[in-house]
N, C-alpha and C positions, 0 to 999 in steps of 0.2 A: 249155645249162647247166641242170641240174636248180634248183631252187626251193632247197634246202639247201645248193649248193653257193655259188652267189648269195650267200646270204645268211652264208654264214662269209665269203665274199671279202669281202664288206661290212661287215662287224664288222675281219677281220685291216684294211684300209684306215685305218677308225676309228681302230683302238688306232694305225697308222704316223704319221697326221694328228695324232693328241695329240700322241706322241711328238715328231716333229717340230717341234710348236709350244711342247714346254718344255723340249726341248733350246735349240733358240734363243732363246725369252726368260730364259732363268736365264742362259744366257752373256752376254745382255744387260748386265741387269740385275746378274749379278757386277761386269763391267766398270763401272757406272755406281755402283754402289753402294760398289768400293774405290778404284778409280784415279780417277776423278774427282772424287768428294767428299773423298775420305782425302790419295792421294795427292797434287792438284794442292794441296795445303794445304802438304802439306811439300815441294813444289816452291817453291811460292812466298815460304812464310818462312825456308826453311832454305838454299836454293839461289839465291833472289833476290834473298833480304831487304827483305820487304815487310814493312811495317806493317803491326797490326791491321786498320786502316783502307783501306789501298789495298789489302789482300787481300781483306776485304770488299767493296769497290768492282768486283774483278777477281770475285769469283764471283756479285757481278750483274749483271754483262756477260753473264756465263755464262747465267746464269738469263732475262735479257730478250731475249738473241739466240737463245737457243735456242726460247724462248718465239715468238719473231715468225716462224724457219724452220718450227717447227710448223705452224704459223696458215697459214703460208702452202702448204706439204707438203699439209696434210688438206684443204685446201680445195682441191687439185688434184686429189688424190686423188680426191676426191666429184665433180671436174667430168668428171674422164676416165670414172667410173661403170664399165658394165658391159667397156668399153675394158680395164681393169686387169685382168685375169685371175692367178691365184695366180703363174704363172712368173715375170711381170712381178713383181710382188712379191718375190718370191724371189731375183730378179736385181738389183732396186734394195738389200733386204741383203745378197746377196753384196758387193755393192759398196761400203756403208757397213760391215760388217767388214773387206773386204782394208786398206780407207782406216784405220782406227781402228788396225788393227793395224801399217802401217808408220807412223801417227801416234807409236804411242806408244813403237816401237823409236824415235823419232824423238826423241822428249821429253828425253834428254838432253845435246841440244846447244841445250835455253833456259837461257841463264844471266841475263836481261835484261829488265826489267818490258817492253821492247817486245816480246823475242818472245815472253814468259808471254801479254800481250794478242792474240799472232797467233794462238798455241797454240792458246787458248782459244776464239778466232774461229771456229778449223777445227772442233772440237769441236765447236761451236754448230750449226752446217750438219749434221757426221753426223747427232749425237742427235737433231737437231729434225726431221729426214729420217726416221732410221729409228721415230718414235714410233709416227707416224699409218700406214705400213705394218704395223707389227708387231703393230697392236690389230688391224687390217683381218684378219691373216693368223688372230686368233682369230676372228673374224667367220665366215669362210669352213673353218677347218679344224675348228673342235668347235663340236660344235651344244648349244644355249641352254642345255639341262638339265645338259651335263659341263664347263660355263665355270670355276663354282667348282671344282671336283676342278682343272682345267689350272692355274689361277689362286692355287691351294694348294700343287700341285706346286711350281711356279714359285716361289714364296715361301720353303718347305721348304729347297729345292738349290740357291737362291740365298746366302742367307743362312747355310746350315751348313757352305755351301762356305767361305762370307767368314770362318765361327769357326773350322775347322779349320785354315787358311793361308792368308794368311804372318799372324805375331801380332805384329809390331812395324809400324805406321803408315806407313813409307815408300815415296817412290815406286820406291827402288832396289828392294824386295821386290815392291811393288803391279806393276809392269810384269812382268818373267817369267810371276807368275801368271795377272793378266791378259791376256796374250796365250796360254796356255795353255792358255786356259778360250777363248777366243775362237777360236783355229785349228779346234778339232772342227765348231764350228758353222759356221763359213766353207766348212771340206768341204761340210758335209753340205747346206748352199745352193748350193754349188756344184754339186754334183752335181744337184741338184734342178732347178737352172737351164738346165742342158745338152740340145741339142735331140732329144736322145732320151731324154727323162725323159717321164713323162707324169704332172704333181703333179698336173693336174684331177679325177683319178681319185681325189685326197686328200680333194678340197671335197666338203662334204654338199653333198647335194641338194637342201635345202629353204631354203639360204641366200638365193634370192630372194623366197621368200615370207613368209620371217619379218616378223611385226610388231614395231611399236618394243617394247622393253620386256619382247619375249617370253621373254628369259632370266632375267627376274625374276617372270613370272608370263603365262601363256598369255591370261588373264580381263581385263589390265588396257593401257591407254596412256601413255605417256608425256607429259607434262606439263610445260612452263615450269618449275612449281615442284619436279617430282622433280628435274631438271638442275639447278636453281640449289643445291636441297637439298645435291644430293651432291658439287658443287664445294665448295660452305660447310665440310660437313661434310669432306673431304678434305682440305682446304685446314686447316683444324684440327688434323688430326690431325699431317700433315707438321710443322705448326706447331709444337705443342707438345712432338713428337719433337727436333726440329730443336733448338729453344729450351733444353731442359733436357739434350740430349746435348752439346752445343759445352761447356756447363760442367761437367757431369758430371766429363770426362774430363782436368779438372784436377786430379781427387785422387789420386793414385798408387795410392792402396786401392782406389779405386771402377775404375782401370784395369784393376790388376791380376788383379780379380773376373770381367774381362769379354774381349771377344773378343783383348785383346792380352796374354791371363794366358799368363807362360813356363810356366805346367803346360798338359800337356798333357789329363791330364784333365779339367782344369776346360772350357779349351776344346772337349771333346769333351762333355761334361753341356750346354754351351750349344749346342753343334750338332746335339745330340739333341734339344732341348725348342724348336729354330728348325722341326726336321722335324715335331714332332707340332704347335706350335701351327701351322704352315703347313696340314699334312692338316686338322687340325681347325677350321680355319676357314674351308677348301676345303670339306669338307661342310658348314657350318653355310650356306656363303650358300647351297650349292645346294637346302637342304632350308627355308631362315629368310628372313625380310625384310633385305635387306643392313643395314638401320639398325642390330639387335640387334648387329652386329659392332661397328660406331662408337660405339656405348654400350658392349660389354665394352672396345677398345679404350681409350676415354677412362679408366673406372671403372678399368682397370687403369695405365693412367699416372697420374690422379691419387694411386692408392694408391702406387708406386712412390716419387716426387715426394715427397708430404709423409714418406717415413721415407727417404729419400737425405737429406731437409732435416737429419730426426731425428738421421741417423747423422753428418754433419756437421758439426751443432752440438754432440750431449753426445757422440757415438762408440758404438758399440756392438761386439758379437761382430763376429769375421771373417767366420764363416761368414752373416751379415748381409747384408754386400756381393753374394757371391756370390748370395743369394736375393733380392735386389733384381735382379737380370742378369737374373735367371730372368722375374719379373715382368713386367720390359721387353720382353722377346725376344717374349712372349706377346702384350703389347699391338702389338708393331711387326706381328705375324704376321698380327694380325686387319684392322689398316687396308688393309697392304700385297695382302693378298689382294681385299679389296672393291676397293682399284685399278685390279687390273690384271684383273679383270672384268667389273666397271660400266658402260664406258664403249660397247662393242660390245654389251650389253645394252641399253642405255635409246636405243639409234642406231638405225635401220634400217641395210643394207648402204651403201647408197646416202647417208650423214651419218656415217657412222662414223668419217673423218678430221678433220671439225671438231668432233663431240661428243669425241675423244680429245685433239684440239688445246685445247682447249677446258678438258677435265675433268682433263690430266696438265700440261696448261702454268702454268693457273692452281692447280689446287689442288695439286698437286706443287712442279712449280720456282718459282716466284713465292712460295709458301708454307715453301721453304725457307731460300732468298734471305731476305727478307722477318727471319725467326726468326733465322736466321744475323746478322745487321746489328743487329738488337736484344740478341742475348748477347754480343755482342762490344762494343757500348753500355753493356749492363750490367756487363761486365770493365772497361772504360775507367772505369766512375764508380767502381769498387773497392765493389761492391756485393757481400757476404757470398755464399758459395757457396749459404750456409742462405739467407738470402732471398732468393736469387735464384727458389730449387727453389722456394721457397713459394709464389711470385707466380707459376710454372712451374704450380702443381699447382692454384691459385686458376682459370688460366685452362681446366686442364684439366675442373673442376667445370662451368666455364660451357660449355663444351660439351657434358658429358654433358644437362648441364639442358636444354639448347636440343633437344638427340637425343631425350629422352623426351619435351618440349613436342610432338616432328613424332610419335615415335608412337600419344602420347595421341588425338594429332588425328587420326589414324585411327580410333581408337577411337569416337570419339564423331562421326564423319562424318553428316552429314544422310541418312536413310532414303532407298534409291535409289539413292547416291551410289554408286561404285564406290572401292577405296581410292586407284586414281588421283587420281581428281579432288577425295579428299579432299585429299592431297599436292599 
């Protein structure tokens, strides 16, 4: 094969290997981002009649068993090492889709806080299963420099999928979808899985040689302190999302402005501006220090936050509402994208199941957990929707402070120093 031919097979490969990998994490990510956090909510109050409080109870079950299958997944992951080959992977989420998807045809015969707690169990085992494969599988299929661009992607068709349909909260609407959005991706591992596929031909080739760190910059190492950094900071941001959305969407204005608006074009302006802040925060880490994202992130919740409080308390225009969504959608785009490609950056191949267990368990579910239990605290003490936002947007500033304290401190690193080791 001539030298140009070579070399477009290896570009066409490229673009299949992205492809590949944000078809399956947006169907992911769809699925986890409606039917389990949205949906299992109105399973649980509507269909089982749970308290505030033992519903809260029931999605940190969620969050800490999921949490410890992680821990336990990525740390297998890491032991089998070079054992695990992309097939394998491919095969272990075929598996946890076929599972997830007769789960949730399954979901409507819980009528019962016993079987909501079994539900939930099973749940626990996919998710936490397919976490630390499915970072692994950005590890191995886009290499260090096109993480943000997959990582944007993924953010984009995740989320603009969630605002276009279904726009009422339920599990009855959330299941169809969600399983609709999941069948494609289940083919298309399927297929990949089968023993006359050849997905090796998918992995870059230089996935064993990469250094920690190397998709955040070729020049640097990774660091105790960058790790602890970007759980902190992660773990914040989920936080403060989590914290001020659970109350949010007690105002029927603020609803109506947002992904469950019965106009259609509103929710098509919010699916629009899910796709550009996703693109656009897809370039920014590929081209930026991931922190500048968790500082526009914050800086844009807190703005958010204190005029939700504003609009709350005195009221304001309609069209108010609707530009506060916008603001939102922009801040979730930028966190969610450093997410979901940090953690296969700051790892080598060989740690990327415990750096992902690690970086999605604790500053993800634990961080949502965690903010869920506290606005549901704050509804119980009949705490003003405005004070709530305020104390929502106060914690929001303490994060950004803390974000510009870490990139100051690069700034002013001791002569020598590389910005790793500033970090």
């Amino acid at each position: 094969m001539n030298p140009q031919a070579a070399t477009d097979r290896s570009r066409t490969e490229a673009a299949i290997a992205f492809g590949v990998y944000v078809v399956v994490l947006t169907a992911a990510y769809y699925y986890n981002l409606t039917f389990v956090q949205l949906g299992l909510t109105d399973i649980g109050v509507e269909r089982v009649g749970l308290s505030p409080g033992a519903l809260a109870a029931a999605m940190g079950t969620l969050a800490v068993a999921t949490l410890s299958v992680t821990l336990v997944a990525g740390s297998l992951l890491d032991r089998l090492g070079p054992a695990v080959g992309v097939r394998f992977k491919f095969r272990v989420l075929f598996g946890v889709i076929a599972a997830q998807i007769a789960a949730t045809r399954a979901v409507g015969a819980v009528d019962s806080p016993a079987g909501f707690i079994a539900w939930i169990l099973a749940a626990s085992v996919l998710l936490g299963t397919a976490i630390p494969f499915a970072f692994g599988l950005l590890s191995d299929l886009v290499v260090p420099e096109k993480r943000g661009y997959a990582a944007g992607a993924v953010t984009a068709l995740a989320f603009s999928l969630a605002a276009v349909f279904p726009f009422r909260w339920t599990a009855g609407r959330f299941a169809p979808a969600a399983i609709a959005v999941l069948v494609p991706a289940g083919l298309l591992l399927g297929v990949l899985s089968t023993p006359g596929a050849r997905p090796g031909r998918l992995a870059h080739r230089t996935r064993g040689d990469a250094a920690p760190g190397s998709g955040l910059s070729t020049t640097t190492t990774t660091t105790t302190a960058t790790v602890v950094a970007g759980v902190v900071l992660l773990f914040g941001a989920f936080f403060v999302d989590s914290l001020g959305f659970v109350r949010i969407v007690e105002a029927s204005r603020f609803v109506d402005a947002s992904w469950q608006s019965p106009d259609a074009g509103t929710r098509g302006l919010i699916a629009s501006v899910h796709v550009v802040g996703g693109l656009a925060a897809g370039v920014a880490y590929a081209k930026a220090d991931h922190r500048w994202l968790f500082a526009a992130a914050f800086a844009l919740f807190a703005a958010a936050q204190f005029l939700y409080a504003y609009d709350a308390v005195v009221g304001g225009p309609a069209v108010l509402a609707t530009l506060l969504s916008l603001v939102y959608v922009l801040a979730v785009s930028c966190y969610t994208t450093v997410a979901f490609a940090l953690w296969p950056d700051l790892a080598t191949p060989g740690a990327v199941g415990r750096y992902t267990a690690v970086g999605i368990g604790v500053g993800g579910w634990l961080a949502t957990f965690a903010s869920t239990a506290v606005a549901l605290a704050s509804e119980r003490s009949q705490l003003p929707l405005g004070g709530h936002l305020l104390v929502v947007a106060a914690v929001s500033v303490g994060f950004l402070c803390l974000t510009a304290w870490l990139l100051y401190g690069d700034r002013v690193a001791p002569e020598g120093s590389t910005p790793a080791e500033a970090r």
